[in-house]
LORO-642651 format. One record per residue: residue in three letters; x, y negated, z of N, C-alpha, C, CB in turn. Coordinates in steps of 0.05 Angstrom, whole numbers, plus 5000, padded with zeros to 4 digits. Glycine has a CB too. Layout:
residues N
<lofi><code>Ala</code><n_X>X</n_X><n_Y>Y</n_Y><n_Z>Z</n_Z><ca_X>X</ca_X><ca_Y>Y</ca_Y><ca_Z>Z</ca_Z><c_X>X</c_X><c_Y>Y</c_Y><c_Z>Z</c_Z><cb_X>X</cb_X><cb_Y>Y</cb_Y><cb_Z>Z</cb_Z></lofi>
...
***
This chain:
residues 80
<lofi><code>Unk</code><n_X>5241</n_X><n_Y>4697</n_Y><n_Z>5046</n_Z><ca_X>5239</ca_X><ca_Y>4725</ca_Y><ca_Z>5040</ca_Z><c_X>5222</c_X><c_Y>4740</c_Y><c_Z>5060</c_Z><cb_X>5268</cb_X><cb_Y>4738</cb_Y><cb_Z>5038</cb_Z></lofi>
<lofi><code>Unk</code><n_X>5202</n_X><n_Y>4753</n_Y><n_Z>5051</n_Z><ca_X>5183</ca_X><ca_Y>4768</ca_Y><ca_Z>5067</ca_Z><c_X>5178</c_X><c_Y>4788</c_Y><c_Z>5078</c_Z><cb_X>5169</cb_X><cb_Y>4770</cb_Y><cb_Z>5062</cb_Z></lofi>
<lofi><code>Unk</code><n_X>5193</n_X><n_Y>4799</n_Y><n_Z>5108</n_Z><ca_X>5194</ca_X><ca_Y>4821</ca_Y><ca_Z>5125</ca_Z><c_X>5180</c_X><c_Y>4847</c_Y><c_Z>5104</c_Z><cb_X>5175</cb_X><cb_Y>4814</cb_Y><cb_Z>5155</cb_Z></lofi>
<lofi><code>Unk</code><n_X>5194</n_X><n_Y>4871</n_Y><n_Z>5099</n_Z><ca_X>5181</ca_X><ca_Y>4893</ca_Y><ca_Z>5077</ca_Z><c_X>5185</c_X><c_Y>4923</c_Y><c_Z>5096</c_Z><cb_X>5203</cb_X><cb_Y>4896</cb_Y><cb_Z>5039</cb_Z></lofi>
<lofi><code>Unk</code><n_X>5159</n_X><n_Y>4934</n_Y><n_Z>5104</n_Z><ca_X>5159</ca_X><ca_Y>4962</ca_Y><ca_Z>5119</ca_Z><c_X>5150</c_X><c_Y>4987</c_Y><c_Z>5092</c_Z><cb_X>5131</cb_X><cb_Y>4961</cb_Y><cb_Z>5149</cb_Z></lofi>
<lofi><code>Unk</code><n_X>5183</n_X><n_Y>5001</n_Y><n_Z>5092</n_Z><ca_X>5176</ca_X><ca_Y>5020</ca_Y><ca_Z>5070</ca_Z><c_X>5153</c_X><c_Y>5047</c_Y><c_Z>5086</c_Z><cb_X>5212</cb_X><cb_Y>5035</cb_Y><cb_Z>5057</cb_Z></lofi>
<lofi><code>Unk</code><n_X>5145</n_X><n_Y>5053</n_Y><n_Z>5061</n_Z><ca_X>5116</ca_X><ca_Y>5075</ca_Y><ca_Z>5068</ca_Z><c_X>5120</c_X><c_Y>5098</c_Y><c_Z>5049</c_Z><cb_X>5081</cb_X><cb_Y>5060</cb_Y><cb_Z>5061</cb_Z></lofi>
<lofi><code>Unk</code><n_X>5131</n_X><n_Y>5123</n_Y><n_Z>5060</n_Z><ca_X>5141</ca_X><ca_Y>5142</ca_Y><ca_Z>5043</ca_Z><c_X>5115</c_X><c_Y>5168</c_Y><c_Z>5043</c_Z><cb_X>5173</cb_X><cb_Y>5151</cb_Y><cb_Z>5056</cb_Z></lofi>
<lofi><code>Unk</code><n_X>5096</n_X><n_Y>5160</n_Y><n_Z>5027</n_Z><ca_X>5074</ca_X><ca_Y>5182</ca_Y><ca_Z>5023</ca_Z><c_X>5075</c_X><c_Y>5200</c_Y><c_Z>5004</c_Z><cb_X>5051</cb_X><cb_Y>5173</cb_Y><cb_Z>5018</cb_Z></lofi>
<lofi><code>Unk</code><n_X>5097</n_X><n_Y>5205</n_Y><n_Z>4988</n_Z><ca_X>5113</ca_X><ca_Y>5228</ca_Y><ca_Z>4970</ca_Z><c_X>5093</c_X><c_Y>5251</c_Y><c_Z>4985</c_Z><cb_X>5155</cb_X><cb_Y>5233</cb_Y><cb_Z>4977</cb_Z></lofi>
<lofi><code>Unk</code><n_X>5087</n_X><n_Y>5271</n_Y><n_Z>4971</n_Z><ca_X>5067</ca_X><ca_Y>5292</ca_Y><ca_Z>4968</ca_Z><c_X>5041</c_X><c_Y>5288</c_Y><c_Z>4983</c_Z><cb_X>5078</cb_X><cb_Y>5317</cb_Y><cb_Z>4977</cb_Z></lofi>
<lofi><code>Unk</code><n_X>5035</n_X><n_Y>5271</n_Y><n_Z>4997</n_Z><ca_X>5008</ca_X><ca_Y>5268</ca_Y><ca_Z>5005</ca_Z><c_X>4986</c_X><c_Y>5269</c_Y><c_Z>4971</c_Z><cb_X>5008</cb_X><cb_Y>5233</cb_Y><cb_Z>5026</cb_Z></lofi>
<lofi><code>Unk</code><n_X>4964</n_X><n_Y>5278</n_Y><n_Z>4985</n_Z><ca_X>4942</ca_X><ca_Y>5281</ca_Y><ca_Z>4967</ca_Z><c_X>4919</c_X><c_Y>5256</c_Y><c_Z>4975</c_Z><cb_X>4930</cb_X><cb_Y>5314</cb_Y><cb_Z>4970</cb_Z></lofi>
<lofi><code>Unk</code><n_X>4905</n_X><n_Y>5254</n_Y><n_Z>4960</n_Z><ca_X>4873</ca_X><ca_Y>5235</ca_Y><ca_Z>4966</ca_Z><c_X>4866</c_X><c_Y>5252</c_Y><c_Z>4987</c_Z><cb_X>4844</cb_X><cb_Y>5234</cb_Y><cb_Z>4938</cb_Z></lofi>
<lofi><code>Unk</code><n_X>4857</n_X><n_Y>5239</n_Y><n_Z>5002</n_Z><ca_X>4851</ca_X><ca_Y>5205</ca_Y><ca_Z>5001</ca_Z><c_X>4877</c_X><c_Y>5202</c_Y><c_Z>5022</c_Z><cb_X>4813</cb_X><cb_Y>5191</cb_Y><cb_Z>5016</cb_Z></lofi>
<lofi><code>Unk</code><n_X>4890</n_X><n_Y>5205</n_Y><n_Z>5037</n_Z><ca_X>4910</ca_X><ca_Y>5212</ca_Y><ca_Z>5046</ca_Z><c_X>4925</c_X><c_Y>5178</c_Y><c_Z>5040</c_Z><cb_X>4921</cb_X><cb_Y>5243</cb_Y><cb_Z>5032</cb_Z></lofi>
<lofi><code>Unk</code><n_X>4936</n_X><n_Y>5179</n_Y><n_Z>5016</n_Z><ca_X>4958</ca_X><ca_Y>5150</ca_Y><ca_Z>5015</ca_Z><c_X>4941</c_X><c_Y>5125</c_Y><c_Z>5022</c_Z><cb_X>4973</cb_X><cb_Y>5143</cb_Y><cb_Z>4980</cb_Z></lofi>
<lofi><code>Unk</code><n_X>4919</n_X><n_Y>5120</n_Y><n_Z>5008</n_Z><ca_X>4901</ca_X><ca_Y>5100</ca_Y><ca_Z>5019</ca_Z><c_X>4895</c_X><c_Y>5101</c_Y><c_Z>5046</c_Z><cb_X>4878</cb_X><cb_Y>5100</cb_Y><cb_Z>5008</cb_Z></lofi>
<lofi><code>Unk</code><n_X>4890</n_X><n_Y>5118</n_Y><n_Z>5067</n_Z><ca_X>4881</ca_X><ca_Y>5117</ca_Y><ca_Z>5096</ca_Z><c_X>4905</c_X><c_Y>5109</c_Y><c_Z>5113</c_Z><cb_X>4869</cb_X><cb_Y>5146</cb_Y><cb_Z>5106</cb_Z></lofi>
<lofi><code>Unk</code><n_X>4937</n_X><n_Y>5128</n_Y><n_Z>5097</n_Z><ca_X>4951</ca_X><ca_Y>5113</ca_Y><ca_Z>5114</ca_Z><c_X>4967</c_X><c_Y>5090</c_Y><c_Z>5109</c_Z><cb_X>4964</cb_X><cb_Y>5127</cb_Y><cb_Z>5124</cb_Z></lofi>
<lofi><code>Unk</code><n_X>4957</n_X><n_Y>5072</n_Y><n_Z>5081</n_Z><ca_X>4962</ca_X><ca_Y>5045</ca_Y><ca_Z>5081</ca_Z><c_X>4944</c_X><c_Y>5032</c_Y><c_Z>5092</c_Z><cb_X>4967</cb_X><cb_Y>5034</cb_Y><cb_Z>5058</cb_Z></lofi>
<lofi><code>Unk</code><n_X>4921</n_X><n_Y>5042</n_Y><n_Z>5100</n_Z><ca_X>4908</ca_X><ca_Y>5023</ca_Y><ca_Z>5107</ca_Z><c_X>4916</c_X><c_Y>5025</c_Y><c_Z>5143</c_Z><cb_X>4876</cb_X><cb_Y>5027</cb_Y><cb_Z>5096</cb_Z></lofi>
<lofi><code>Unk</code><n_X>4917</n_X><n_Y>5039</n_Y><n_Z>5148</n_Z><ca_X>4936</ca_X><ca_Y>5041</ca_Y><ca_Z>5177</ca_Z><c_X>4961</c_X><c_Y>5021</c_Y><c_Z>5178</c_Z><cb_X>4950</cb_X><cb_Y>5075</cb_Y><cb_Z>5181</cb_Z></lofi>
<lofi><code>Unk</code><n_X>4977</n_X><n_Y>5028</n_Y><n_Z>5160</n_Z><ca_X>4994</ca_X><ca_Y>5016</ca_Y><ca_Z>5164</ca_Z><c_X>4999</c_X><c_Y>4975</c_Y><c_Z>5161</c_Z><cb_X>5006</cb_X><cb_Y>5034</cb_Y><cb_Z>5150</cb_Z></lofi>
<lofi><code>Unk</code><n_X>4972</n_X><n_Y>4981</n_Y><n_Z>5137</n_Z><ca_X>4966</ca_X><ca_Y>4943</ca_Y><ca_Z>5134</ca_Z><c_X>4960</c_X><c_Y>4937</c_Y><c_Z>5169</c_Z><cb_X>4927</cb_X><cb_Y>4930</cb_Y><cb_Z>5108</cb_Z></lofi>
<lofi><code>Unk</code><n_X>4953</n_X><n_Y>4950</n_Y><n_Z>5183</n_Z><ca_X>4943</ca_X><ca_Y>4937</ca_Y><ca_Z>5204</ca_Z><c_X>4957</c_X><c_Y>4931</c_Y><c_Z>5219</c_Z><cb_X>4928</cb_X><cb_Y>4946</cb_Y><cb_Z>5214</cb_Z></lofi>
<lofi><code>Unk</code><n_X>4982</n_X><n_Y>4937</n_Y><n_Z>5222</n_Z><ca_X>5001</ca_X><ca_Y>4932</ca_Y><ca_Z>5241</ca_Z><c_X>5021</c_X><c_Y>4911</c_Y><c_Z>5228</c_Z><cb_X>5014</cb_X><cb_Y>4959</cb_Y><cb_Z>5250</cb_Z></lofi>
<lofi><code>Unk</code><n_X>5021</n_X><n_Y>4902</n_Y><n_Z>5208</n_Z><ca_X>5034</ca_X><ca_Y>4880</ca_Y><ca_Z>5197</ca_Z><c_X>5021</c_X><c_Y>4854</c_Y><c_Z>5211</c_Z><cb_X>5032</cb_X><cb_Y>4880</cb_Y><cb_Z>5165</cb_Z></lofi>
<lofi><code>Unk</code><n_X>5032</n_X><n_Y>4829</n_Y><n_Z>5204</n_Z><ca_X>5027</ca_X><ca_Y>4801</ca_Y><ca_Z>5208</ca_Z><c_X>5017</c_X><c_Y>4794</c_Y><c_Z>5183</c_Z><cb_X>5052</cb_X><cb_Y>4785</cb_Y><cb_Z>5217</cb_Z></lofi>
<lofi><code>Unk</code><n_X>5011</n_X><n_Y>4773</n_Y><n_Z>5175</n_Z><ca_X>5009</ca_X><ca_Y>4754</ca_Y><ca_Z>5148</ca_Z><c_X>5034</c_X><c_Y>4741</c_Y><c_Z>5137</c_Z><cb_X>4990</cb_X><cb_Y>4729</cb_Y><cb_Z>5153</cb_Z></lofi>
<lofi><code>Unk</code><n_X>5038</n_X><n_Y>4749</n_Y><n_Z>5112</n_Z><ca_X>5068</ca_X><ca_Y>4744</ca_Y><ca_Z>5104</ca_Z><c_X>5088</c_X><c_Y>4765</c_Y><c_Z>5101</c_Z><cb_X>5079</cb_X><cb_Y>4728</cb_Y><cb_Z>5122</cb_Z></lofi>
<lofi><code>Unk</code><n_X>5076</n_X><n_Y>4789</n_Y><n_Z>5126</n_Z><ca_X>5092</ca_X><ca_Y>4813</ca_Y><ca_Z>5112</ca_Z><c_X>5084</c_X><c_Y>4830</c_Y><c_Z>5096</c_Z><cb_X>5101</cb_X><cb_Y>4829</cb_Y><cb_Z>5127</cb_Z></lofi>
<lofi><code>Unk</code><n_X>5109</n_X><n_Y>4851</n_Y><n_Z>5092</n_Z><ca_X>5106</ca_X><ca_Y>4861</ca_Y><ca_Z>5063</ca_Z><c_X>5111</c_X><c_Y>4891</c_Y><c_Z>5071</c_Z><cb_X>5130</cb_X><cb_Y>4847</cb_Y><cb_Z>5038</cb_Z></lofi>
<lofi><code>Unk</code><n_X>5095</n_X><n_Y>4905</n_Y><n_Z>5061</n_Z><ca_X>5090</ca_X><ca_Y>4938</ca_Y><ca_Z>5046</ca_Z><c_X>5102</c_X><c_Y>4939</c_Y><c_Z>5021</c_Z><cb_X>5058</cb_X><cb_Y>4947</cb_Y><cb_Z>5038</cb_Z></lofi>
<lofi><code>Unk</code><n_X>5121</n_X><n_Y>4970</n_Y><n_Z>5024</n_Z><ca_X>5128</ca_X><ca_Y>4980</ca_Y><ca_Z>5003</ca_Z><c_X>5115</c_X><c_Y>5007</c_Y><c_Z>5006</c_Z><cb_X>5156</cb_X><cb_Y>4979</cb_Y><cb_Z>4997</cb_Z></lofi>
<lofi><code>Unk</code><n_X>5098</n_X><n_Y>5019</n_Y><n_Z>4994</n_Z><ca_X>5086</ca_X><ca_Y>5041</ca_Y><ca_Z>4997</ca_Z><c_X>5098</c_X><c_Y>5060</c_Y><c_Z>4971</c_Z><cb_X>5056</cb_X><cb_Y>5034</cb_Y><cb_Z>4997</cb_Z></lofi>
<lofi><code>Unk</code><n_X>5109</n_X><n_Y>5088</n_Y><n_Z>4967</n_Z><ca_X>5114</ca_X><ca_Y>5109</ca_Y><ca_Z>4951</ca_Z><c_X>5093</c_X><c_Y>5125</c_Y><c_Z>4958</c_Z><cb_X>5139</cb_X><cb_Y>5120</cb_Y><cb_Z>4954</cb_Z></lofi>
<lofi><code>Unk</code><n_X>5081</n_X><n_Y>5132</n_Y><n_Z>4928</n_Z><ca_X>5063</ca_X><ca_Y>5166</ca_Y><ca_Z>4929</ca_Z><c_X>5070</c_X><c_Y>5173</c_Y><c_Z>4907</c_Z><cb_X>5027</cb_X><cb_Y>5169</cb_Y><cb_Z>4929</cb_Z></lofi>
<lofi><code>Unk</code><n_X>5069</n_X><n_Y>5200</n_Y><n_Z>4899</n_Z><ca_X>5064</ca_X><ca_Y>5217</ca_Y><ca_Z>4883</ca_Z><c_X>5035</c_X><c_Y>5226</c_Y><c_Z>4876</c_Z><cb_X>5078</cb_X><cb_Y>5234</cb_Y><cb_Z>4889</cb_Z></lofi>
<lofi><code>Unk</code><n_X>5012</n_X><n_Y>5217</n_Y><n_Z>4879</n_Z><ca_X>4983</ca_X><ca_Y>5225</ca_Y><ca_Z>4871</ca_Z><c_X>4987</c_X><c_Y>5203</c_Y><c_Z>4854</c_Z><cb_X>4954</cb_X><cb_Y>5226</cb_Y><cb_Z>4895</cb_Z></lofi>
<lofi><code>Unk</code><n_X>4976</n_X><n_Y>5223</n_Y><n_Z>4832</n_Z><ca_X>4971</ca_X><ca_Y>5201</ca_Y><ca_Z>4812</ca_Z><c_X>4934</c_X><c_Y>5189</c_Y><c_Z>4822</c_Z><cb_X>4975</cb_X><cb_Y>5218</cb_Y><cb_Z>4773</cb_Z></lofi>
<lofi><code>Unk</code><n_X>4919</n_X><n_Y>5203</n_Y><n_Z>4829</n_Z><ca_X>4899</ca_X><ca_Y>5176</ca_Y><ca_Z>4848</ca_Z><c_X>4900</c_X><c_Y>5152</c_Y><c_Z>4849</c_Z><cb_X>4901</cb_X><cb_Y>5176</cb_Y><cb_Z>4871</cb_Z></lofi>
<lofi><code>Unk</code><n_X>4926</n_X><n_Y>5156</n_Y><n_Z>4873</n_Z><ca_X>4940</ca_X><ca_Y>5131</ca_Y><ca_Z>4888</ca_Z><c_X>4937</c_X><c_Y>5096</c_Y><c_Z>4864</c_Z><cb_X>4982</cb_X><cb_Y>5145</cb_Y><cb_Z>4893</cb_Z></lofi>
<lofi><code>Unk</code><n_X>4945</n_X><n_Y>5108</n_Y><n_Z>4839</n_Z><ca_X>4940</ca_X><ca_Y>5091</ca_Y><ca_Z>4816</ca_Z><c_X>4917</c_X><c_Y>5072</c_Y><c_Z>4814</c_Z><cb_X>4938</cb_X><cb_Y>5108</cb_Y><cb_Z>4794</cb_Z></lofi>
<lofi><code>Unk</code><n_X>4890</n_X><n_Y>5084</n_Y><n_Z>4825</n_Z><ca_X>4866</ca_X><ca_Y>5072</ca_Y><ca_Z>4834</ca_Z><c_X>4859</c_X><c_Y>5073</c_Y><c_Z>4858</c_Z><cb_X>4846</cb_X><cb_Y>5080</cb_Y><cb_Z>4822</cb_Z></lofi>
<lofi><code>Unk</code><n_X>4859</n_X><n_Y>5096</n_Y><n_Z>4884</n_Z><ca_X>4857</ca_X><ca_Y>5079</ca_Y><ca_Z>4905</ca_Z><c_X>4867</c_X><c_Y>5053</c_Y><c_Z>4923</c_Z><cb_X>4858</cb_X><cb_Y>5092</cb_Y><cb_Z>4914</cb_Z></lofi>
<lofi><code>Unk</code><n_X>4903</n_X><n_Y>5048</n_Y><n_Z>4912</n_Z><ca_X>4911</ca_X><ca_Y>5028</ca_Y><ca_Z>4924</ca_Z><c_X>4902</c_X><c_Y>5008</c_Y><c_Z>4923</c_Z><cb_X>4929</cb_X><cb_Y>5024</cb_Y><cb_Z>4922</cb_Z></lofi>
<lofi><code>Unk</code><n_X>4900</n_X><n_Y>4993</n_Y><n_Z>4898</n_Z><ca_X>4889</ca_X><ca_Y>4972</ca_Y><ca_Z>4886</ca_Z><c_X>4856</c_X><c_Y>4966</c_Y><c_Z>4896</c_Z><cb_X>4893</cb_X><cb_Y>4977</cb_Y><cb_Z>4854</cb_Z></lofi>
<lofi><code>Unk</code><n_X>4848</n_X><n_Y>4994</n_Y><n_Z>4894</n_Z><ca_X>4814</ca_X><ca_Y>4990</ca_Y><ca_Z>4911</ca_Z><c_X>4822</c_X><c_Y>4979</c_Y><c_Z>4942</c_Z><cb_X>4791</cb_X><cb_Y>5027</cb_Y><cb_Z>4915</cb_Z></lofi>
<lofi><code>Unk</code><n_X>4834</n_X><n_Y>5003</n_Y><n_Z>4951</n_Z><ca_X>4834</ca_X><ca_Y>4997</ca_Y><ca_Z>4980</ca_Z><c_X>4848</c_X><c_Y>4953</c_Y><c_Z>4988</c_Z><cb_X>4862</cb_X><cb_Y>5030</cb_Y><cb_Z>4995</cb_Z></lofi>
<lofi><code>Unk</code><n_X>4866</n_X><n_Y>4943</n_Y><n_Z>4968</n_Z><ca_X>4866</ca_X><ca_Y>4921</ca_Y><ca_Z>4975</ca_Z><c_X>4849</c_X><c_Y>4899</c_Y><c_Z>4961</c_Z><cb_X>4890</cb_X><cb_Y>4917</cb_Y><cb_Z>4976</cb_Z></lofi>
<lofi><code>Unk</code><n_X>4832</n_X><n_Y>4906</n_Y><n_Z>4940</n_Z><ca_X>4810</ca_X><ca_Y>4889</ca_Y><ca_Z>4942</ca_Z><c_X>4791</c_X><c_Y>4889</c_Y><c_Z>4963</c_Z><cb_X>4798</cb_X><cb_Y>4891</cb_Y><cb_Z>4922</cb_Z></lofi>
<lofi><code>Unk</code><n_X>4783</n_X><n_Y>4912</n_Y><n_Z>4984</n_Z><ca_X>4781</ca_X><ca_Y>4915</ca_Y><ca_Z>5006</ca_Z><c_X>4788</c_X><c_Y>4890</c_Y><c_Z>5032</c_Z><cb_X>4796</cb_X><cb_Y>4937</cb_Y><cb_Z>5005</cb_Z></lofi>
<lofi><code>Unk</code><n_X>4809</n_X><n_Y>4893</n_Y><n_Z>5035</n_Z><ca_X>4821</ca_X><ca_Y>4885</ca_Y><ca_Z>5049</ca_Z><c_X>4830</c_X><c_Y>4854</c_Y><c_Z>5045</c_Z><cb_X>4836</cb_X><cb_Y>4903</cb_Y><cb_Z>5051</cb_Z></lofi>
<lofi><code>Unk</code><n_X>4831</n_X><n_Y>4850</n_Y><n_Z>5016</n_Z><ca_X>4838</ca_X><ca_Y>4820</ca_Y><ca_Z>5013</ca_Z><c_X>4871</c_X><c_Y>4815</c_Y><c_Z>5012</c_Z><cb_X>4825</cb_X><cb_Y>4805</cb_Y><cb_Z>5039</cb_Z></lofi>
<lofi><code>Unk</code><n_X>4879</n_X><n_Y>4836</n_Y><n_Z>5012</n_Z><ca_X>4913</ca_X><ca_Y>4832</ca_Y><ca_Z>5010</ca_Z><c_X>4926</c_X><c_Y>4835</c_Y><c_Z>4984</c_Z><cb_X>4928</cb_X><cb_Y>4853</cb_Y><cb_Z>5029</cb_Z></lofi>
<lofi><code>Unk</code><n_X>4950</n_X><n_Y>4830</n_Y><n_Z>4981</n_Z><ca_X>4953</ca_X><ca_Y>4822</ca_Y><ca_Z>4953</ca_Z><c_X>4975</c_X><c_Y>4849</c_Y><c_Z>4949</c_Z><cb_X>4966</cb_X><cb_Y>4786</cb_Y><cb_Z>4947</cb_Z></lofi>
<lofi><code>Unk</code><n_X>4963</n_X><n_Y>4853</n_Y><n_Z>4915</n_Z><ca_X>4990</ca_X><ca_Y>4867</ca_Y><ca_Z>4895</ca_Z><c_X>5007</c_X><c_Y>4857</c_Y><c_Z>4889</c_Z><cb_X>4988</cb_X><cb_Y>4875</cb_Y><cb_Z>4871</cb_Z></lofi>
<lofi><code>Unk</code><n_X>5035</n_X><n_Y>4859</n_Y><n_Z>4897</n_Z><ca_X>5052</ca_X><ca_Y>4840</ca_Y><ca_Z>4885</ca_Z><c_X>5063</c_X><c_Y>4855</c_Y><c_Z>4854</c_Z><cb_X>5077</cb_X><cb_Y>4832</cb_Y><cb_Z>4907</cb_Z></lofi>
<lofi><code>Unk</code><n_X>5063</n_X><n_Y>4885</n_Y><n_Z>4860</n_Z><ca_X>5073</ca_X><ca_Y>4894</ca_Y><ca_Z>4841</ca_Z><c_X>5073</c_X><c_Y>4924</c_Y><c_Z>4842</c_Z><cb_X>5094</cb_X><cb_Y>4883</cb_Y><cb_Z>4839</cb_Z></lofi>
<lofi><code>Unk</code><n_X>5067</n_X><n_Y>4937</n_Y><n_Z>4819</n_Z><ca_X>5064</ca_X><ca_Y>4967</ca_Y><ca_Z>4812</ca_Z><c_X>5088</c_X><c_Y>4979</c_Y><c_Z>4799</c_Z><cb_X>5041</cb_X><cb_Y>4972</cb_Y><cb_Z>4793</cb_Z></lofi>
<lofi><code>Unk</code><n_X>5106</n_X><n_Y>4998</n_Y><n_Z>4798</n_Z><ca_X>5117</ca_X><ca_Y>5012</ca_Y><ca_Z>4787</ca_Z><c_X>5118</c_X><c_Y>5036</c_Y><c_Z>4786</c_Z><cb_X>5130</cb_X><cb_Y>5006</cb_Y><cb_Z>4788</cb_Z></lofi>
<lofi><code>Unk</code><n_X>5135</n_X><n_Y>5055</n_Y><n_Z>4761</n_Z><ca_X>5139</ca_X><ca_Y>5082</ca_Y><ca_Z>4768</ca_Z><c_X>5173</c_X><c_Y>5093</c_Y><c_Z>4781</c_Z><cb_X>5130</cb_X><cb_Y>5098</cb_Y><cb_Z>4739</cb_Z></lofi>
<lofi><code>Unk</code><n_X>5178</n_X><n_Y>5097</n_Y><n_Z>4785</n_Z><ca_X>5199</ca_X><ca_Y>5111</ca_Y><ca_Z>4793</ca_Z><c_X>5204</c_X><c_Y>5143</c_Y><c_Z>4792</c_Z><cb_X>5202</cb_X><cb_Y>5103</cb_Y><cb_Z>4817</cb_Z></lofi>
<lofi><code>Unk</code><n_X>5212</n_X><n_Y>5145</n_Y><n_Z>4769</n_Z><ca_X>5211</ca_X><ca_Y>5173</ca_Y><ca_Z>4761</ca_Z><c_X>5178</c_X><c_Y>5189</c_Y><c_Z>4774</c_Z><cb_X>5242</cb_X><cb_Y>5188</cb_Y><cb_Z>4778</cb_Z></lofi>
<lofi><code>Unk</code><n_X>5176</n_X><n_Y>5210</n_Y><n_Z>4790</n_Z><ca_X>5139</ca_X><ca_Y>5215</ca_Y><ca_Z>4796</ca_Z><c_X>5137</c_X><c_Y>5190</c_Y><c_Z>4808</c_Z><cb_X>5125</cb_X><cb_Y>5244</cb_Y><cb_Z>4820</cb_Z></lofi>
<lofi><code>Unk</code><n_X>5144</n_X><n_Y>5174</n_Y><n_Z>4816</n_Z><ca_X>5127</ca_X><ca_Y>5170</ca_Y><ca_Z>4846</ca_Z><c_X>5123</c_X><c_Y>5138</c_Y><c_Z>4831</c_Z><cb_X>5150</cb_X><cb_Y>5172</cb_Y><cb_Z>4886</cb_Z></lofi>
<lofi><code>Unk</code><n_X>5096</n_X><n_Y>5134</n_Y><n_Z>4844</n_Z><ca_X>5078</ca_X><ca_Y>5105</ca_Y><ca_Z>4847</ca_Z><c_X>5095</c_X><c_Y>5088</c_Y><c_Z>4868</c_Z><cb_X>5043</cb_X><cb_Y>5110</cb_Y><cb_Z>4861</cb_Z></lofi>
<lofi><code>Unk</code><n_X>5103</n_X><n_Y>5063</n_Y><n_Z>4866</n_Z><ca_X>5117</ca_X><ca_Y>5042</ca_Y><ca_Z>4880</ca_Z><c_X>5097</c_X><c_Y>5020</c_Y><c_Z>4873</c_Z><cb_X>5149</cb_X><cb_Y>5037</cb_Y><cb_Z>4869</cb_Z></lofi>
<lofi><code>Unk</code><n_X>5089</n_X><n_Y>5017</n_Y><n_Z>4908</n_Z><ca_X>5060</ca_X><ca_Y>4988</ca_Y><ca_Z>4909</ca_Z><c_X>5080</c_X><c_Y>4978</c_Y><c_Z>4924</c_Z><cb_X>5021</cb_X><cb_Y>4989</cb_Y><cb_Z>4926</cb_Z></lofi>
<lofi><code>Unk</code><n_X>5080</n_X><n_Y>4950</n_Y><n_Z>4919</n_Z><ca_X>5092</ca_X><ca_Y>4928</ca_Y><ca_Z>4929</ca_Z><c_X>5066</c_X><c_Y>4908</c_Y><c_Z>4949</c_Z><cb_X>5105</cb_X><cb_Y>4911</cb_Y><cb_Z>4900</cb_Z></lofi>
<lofi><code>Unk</code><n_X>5061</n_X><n_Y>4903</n_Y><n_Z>4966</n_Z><ca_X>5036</ca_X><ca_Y>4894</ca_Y><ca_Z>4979</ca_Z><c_X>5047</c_X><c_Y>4870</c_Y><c_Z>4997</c_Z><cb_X>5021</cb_X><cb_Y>4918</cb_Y><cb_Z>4997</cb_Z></lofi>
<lofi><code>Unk</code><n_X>5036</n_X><n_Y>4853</n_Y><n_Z>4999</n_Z><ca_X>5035</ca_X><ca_Y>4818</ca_Y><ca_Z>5010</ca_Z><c_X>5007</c_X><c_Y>4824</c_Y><c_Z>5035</c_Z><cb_X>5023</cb_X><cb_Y>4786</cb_Y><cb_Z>4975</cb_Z></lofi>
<lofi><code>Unk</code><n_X>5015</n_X><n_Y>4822</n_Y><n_Z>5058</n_Z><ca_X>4995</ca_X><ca_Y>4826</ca_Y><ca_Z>5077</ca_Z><c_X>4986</c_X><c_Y>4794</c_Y><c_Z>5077</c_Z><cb_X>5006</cb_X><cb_Y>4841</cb_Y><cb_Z>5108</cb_Z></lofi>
<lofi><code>Unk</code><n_X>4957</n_X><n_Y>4789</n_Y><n_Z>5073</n_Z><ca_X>4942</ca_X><ca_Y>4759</ca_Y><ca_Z>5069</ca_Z><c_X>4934</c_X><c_Y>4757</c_Y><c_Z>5096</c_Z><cb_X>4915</cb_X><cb_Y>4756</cb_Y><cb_Z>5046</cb_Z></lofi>
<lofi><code>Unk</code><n_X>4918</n_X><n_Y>4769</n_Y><n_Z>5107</n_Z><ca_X>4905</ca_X><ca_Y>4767</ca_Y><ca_Z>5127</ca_Z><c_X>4888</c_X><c_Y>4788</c_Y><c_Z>5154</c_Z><cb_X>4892</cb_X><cb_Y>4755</cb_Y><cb_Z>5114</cb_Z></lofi>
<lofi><code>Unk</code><n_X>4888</n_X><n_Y>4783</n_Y><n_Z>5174</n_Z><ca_X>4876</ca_X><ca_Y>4794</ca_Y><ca_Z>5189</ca_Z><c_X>4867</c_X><c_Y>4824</c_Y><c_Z>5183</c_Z><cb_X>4859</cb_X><cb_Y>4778</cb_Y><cb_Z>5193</cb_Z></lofi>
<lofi><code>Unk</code><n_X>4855</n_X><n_Y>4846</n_Y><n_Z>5182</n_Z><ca_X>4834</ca_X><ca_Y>4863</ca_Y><ca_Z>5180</ca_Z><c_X>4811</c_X><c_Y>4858</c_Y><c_Z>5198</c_Z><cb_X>4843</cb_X><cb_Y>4888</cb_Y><cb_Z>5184</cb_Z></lofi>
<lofi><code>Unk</code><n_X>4794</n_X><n_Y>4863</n_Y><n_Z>5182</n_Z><ca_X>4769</ca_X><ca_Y>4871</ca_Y><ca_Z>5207</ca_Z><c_X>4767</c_X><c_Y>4891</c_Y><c_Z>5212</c_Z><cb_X>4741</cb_X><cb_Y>4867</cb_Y><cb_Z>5204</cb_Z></lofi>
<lofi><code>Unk</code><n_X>4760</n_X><n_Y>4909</n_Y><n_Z>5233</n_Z><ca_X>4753</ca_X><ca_Y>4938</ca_Y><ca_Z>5240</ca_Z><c_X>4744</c_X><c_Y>4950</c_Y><c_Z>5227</c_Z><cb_X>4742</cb_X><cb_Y>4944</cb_Y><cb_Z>5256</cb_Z></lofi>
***
């Protein structure tokens, strides 16, 4: 079972949820796991951009009443 750091971005706007998952991928290992919440409907297409980016994996999308629930698998390293 794979270490999960929840990420509560509820009213943040663009670009906003993407900058601070991508902050926050960085401080993970490989193997751990992001749960990220937003309310931008955006978020719907920047997440998924920002981890083809990055090379890290979707495990899974949902809604939860407003809010966007990304499920994320940290793969590897970042580069700067």
């Amino acid at each position: 079972m794979m270490l999960t750091t929840k990420l509560d971005l509820t009213g943040l706007k663009c670009p906003l949820p993407a900058l601070k998952t991508r902050k926050a991928l960085k401080t993970l290992k490989p193997g751990e796991g992001l749960e990220v919440h937003c309310t931008d409907p955006l978020a719907a297409i920047d997440i998924p951009n920002l981890l083809n980016e990055t090379g890290d994996r979707l495990e899974s999308t949902r809604r939860d009443g407003d809010r966007l629930v990304f499920v994320v698998e940290k793969l590897q390293i970042m580069k700067p």
